[in-house]
C-alpha positions as CSV (number, residue, x, y, z in Angstrom):
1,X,6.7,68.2,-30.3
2,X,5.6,70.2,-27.6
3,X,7.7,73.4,-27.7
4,X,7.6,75.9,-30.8
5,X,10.7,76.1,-32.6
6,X,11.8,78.7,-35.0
7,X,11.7,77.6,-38.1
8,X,14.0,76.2,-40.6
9,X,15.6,77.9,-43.6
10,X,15.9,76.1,-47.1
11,X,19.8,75.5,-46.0
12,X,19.6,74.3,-42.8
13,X,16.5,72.0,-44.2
14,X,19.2,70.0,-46.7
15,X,21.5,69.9,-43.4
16,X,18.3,68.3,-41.1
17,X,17.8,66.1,-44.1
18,X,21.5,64.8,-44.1
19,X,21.4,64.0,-40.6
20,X,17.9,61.9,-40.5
21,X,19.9,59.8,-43.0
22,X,22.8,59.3,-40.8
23,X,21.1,59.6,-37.4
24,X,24.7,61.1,-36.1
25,X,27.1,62.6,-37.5
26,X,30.0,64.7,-37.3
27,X,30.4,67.7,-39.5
28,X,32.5,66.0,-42.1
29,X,30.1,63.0,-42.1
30,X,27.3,65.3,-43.0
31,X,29.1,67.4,-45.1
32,X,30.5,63.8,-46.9
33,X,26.5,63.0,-47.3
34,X,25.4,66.7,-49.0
35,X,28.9,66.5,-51.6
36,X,26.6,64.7,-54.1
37,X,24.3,67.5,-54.3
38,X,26.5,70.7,-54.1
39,X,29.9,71.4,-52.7
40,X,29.7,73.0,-49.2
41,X,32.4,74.2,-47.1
42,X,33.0,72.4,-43.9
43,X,32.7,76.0,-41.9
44,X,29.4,76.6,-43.6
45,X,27.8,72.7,-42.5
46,X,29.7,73.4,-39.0
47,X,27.6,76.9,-38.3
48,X,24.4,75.3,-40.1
49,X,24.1,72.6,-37.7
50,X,25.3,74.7,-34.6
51,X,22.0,76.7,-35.6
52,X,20.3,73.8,-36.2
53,X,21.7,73.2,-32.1
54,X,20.8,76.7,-31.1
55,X,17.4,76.4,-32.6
56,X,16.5,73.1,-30.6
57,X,16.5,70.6,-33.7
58,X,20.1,68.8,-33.1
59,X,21.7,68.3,-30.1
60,X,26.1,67.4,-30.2
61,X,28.1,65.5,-27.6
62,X,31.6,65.7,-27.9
63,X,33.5,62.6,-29.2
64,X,37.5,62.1,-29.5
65,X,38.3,65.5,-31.4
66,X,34.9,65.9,-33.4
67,X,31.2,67.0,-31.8
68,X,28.6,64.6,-32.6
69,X,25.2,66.1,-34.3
70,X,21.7,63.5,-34.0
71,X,18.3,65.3,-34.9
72,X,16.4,65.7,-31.4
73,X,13.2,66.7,-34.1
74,X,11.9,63.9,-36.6
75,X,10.8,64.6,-40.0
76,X,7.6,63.7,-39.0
77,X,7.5,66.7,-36.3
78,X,9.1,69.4,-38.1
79,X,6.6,68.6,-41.1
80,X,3.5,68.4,-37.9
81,X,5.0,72.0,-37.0
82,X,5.2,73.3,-39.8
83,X,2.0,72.1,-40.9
84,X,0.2,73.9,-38.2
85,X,1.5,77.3,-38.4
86,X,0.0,76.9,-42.3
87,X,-3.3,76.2,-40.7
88,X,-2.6,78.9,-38.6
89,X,-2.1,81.6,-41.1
90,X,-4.4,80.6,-44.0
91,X,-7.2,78.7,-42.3
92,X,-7.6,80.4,-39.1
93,X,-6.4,77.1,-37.6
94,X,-9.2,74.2,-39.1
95,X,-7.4,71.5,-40.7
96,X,-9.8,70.3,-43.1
97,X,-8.9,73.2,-46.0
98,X,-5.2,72.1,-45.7
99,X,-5.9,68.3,-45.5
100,X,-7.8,68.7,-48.9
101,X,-6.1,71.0,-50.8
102,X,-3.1,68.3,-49.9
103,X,-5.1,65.6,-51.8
104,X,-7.1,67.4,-54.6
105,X,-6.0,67.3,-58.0
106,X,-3.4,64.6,-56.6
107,X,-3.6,60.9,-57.6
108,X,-3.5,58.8,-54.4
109,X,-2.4,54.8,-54.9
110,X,-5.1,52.6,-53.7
111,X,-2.8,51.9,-50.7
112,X,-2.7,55.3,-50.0
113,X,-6.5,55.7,-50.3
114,X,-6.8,52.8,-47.6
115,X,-4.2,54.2,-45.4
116,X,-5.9,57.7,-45.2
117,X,-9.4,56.0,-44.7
118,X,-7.8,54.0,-41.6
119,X,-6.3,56.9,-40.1
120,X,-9.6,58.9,-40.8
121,X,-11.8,56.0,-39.2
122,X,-9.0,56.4,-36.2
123,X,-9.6,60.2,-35.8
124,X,-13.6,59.3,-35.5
125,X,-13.1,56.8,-33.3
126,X,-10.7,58.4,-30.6
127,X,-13.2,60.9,-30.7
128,X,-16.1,58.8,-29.9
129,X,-15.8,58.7,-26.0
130,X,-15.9,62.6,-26.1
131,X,-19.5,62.6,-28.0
132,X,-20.3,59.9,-25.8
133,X,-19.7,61.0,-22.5
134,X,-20.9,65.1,-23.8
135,X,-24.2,63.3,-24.7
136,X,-24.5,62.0,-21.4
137,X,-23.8,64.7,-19.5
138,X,-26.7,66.4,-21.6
139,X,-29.4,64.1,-20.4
């Protein structure tokens, strides 16, 4: 995600949310999607999502009568960002505090456990040619 965003209130979050599901939306398809949860008034999803636009996390196109919203940030980015501005302020940066106090006291599945030892063999492995070529440099 390679621009810092500002981040994302609590409201605008169940908005984001609504649209990952949908992909695109107008503002009476999302609002549709959050009526389960709470009611919302049309204005109040229409000036979420244009700060959700101003902010850099949806972009609209105009369609017919109605603007079309899509999420230009994935979950998976907005969670990366805000990840690292936690690392930022509470671990001077270093990932490995955050990454554990994730998983302690927290019962992975087995599948889980597997899938975090793949990525973590991964990690060591793309870093391999750095050591490598360091080390040879050295000699």
């Amino acid at each position: 995600m390679g621009r810092h965003r500002p981040p994302v209130s609590d409201t605008e979050l169940e908005v984001l949310k609504a649209l990952w599901e949908k992909s695109a939306a107008t503002v009476r398809e999302v609002l549709e999607a959050l009526a389960p949860q709470k009611r919302w008034a049309y204005t109040t999803v229409q000036t979420l999502l244009l700060r959700l636009e101003n902010k850099g996390y949806v972009r609209s196109h105009r369609s017919g009568v109605a603007h079309v919203f899509r999420p230009i940030v994935s979950r998976e980015q907005l969670l990366q960002q805000n990840l690292h501005e936690l690392a930022q302020r509470l671990c001077e940066g270093t990932a490995s505090p955050l990454v554990m106090a994730l998983v302690e006291g927290v019962r992975l599945t087995p599948e889980e456990v597997a899938e975090l030892r793949r990525w973590l063999d991964e990690q060591s492995t793309a870093e391999e040619p750095t050591t490598q070529s360091k080390k040879s440099t050295r000699q």
